[in-house]
VOGU-3710 file (C-alpha; in Angstrom, 3 decimals, decimal comma):
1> xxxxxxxxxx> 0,000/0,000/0,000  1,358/3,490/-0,996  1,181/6,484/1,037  -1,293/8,236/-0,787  -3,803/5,328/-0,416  -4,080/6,486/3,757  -4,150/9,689/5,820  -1,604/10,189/8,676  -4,214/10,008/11,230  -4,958/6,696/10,201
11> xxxxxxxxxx> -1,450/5,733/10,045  -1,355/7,015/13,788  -4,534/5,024/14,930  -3,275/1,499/13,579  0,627/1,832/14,532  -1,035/2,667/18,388  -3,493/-0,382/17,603  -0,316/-2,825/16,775  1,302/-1,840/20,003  -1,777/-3,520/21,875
21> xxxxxxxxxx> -1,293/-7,600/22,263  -3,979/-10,036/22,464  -5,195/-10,943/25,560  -3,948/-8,475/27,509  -5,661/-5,975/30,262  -6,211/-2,227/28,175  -7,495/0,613/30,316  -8,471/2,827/27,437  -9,047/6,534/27,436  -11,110/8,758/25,602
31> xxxxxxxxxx> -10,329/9,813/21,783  -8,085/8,683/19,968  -6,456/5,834/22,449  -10,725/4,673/22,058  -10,048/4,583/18,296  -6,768/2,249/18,710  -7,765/0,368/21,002  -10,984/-0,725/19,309  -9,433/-1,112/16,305  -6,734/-3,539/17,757
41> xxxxxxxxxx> -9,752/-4,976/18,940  -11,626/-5,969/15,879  -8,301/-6,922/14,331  -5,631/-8,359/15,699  -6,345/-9,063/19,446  -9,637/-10,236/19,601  -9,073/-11,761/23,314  -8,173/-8,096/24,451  -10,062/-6,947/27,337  -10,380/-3,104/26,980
51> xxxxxxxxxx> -11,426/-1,236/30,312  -12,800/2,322/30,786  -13,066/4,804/33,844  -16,551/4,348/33,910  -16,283/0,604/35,468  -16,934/-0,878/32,241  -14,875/-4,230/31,643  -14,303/-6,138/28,651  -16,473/-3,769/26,580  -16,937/-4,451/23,234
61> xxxxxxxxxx> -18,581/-0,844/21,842  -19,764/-1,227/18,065  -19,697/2,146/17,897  -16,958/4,639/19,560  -17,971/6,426/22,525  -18,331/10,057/22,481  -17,099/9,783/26,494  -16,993/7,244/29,520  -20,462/7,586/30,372  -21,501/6,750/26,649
71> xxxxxxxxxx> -24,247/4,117/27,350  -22,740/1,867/24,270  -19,560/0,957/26,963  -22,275/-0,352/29,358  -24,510/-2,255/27,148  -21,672/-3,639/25,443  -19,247/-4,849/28,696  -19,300/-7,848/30,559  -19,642/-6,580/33,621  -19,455/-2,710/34,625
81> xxxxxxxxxx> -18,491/-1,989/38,366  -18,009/0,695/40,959  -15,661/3,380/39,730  -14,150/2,871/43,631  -13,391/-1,081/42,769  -11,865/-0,239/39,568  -9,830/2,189/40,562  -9,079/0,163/43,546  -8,726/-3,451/42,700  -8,498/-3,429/38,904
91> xxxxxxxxxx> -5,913/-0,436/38,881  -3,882/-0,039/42,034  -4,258/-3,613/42,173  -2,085/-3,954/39,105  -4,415/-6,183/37,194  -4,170/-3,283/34,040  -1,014/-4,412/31,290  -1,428/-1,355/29,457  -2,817/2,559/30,125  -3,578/4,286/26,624
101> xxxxxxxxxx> -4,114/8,151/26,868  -3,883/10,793/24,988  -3,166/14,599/25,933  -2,974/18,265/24,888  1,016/18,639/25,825  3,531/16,137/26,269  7,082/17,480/27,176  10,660/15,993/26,497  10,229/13,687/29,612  6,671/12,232/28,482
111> xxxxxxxxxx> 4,766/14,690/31,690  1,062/14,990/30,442  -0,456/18,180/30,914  -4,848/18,157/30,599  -5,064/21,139/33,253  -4,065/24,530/31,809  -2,415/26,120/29,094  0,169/29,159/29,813  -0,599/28,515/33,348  3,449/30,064/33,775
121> xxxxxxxxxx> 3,682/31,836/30,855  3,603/36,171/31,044  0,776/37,336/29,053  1,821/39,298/25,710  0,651/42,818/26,057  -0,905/42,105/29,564  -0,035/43,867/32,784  0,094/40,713/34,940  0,790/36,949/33,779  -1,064/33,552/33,528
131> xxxxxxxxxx> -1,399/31,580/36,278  -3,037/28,296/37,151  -6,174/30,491/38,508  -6,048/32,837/35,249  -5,003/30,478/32,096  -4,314/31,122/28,794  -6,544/27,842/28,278  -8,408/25,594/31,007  -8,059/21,988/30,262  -10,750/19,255/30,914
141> xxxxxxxxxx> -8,160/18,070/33,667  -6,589/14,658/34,678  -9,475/12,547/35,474  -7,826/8,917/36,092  -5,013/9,517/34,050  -2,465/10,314/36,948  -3,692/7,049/38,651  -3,237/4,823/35,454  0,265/6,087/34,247  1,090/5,109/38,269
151> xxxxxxxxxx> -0,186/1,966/38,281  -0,675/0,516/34,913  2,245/-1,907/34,079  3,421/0,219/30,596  1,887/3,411/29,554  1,246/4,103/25,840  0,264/7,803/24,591  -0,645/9,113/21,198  -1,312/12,220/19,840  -0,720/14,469/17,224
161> xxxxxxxxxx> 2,753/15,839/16,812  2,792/19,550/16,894  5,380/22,142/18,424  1,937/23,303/20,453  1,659/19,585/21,860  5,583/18,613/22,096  6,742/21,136/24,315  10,127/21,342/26,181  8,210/21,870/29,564  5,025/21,429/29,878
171> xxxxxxxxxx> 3,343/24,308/31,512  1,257/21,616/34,131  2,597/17,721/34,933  -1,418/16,504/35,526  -0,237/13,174/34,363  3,293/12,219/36,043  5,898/10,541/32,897  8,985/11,060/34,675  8,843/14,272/35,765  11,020/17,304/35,226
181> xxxxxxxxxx> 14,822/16,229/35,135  13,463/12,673/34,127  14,356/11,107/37,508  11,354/11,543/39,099  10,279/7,550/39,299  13,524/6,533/40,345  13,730/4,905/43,717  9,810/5,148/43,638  8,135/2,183/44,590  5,394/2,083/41,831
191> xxxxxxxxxx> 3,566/-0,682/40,202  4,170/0,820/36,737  7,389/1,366/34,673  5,454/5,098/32,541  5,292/5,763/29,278  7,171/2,914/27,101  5,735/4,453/23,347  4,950/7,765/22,424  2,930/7,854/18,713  2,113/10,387/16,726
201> xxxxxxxxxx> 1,241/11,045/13,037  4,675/11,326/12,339  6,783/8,936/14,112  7,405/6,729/17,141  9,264/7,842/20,481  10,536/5,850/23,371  12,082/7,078/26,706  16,157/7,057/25,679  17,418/4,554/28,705  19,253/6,331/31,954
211> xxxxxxxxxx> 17,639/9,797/30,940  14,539/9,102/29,452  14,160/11,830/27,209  12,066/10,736/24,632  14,290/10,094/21,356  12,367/9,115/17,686  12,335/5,761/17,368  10,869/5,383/13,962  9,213/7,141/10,984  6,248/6,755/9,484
221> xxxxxxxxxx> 6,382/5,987/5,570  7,211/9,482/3,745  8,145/11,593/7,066  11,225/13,252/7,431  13,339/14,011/10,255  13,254/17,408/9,293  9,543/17,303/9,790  9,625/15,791/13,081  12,312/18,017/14,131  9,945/21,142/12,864
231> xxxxxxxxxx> 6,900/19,748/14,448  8,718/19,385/18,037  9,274/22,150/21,208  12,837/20,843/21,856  16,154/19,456/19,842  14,822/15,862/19,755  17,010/13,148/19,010  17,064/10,667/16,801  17,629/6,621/17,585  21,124/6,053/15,813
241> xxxxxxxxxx> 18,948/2,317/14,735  16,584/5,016/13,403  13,710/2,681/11,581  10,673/2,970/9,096  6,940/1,635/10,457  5,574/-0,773/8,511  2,545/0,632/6,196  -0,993/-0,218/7,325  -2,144/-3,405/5,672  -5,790/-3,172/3,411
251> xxxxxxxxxx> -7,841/-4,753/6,124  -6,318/-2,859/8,681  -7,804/0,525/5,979  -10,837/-1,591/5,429  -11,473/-2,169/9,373  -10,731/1,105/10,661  -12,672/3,243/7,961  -15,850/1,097/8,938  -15,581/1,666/12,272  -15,208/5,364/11,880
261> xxxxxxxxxx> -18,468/5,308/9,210  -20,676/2,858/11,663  -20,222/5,403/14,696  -20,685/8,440/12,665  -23,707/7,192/11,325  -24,895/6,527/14,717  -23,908/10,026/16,288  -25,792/11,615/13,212  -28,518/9,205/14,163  -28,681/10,806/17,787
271> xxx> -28,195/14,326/17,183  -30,822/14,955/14,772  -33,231/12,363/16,860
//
């Protein structure tokens, strides 16, 4: 398959769906780690059992859910429970393999910030300066995304790559990578080892070992370093292995596009009911 015959966002949605293995434990967040997750779902990794905040477990949505209290995760799971007991036994218990999130900044480090925008920042033109009580931006905030990059067993985050969403610092660490000097889980006694894969719609980044600064891994078919290097808030680094992802595969295409059609059919279906 050539490049022109798929759009980068798909070739970020199924190179986050390959990094999910069958049969293991997926607590998914909203967006696009949804989208990867379901698709790794319906492809590859049938026996995957995809959790969301809402207590939902082993849902199988036909559609994608427009949040965690869409109905379709409830009437689609095996069992849904008490947001206390997942949180409790499922997460901090370390039953969860994988955390899949998404974010609005991601620094050099792999900190997630969902809180505020500019919340440091001085204000062009303005007499004062942001702060986290007068933001450039307010952010939906962490919900259980602090507690699942603690205590799932590998974190995964996607996202697209921008020089507004790969920042050198993030303005707010909501979501704890590895902090600010990239030390921050040493010595920590913590169920989970952080972020292991960063993906974009450009390329693939893992913490570098020792610092774990996150270094480019891989590029997608047709990117260029100079276009990662363009698209990111710091002098990233490049693997010295540096590698190409594989292109998606036609049923991989096929699989996604109908899962994106079914649930916008059904949205449209809602809205105008």
């Amino acid at each position: 398959m050539s490049t022109e015959q798929y759009s980068a966002a798909e070739m970020m949605t199924i190179t986050a769906a390959r990094a999910l293995h069958n049969g293991s434990t997926c607590f998914v967040g909203i967006g696009l780690p949804s989208e990867a997750a379901n698709l790794a779902r319906l492809s590859h990794a049938p026996d995957i059992t995809l959790i969301y905040e809402s207590g939902t477990i082993e849902t199988k949505p036909r559609v994608l859910p427009l949040s965690i209290g869409d109905g379709e995760l409830c009437e689609s799971a095996l069992t849904t429970v008490s947001v206390p007991e997942m949180f409790r036994y499922w997460l901090q218990g370390g039953h969860i393999d994988v955390g899949f999130l998404g974010t609005a900044q991601i620094d050099r480090y792999a900190n997630l910030n969902t809180t505020v925008i500019a919340a440091n920042h001085p204000a062009e033109g303005a007499d004062g300066a942001h702060s986290y009580a007068n933001p450039k931006v307010r952010l939906p905030g962490g919900g259980g995304a602090p507690e699942i990059s603690t205590n799932a067993k590998e974190v995964i985050v996607t996202l697209k790559h921008s020089v507004r969403t790969f920042v050198k610092d993030v303005d707010f660490v909501t979501t704890l990578g590895f902090g600010r000097d990239g030390q921050a889980r040493r010595g920590r006694k913590t169920i989970g080892k952080g972020p292991v894969m960063v993906i974009t719609d450009l390329c693939i980044l893992r913490p570098e070992p020792e610092t774990n600064e996150l270094i480019v891994v891989s590029l997608h078919p047709g990117v260029t370093r100079e276009q990662v290097t363009e698209a990111t808030g710091w002098d990233v680094r490049f693997a010295d292995a540096l590698q190409t992802t594989d292109l998606p595969s036609q049923r991989e295409i096929e699989v996604l596009r109908e899962l994106k059609r079914v649930t916008a059919e059904a949205h449209n279906k809602t809205e105008s009911a």
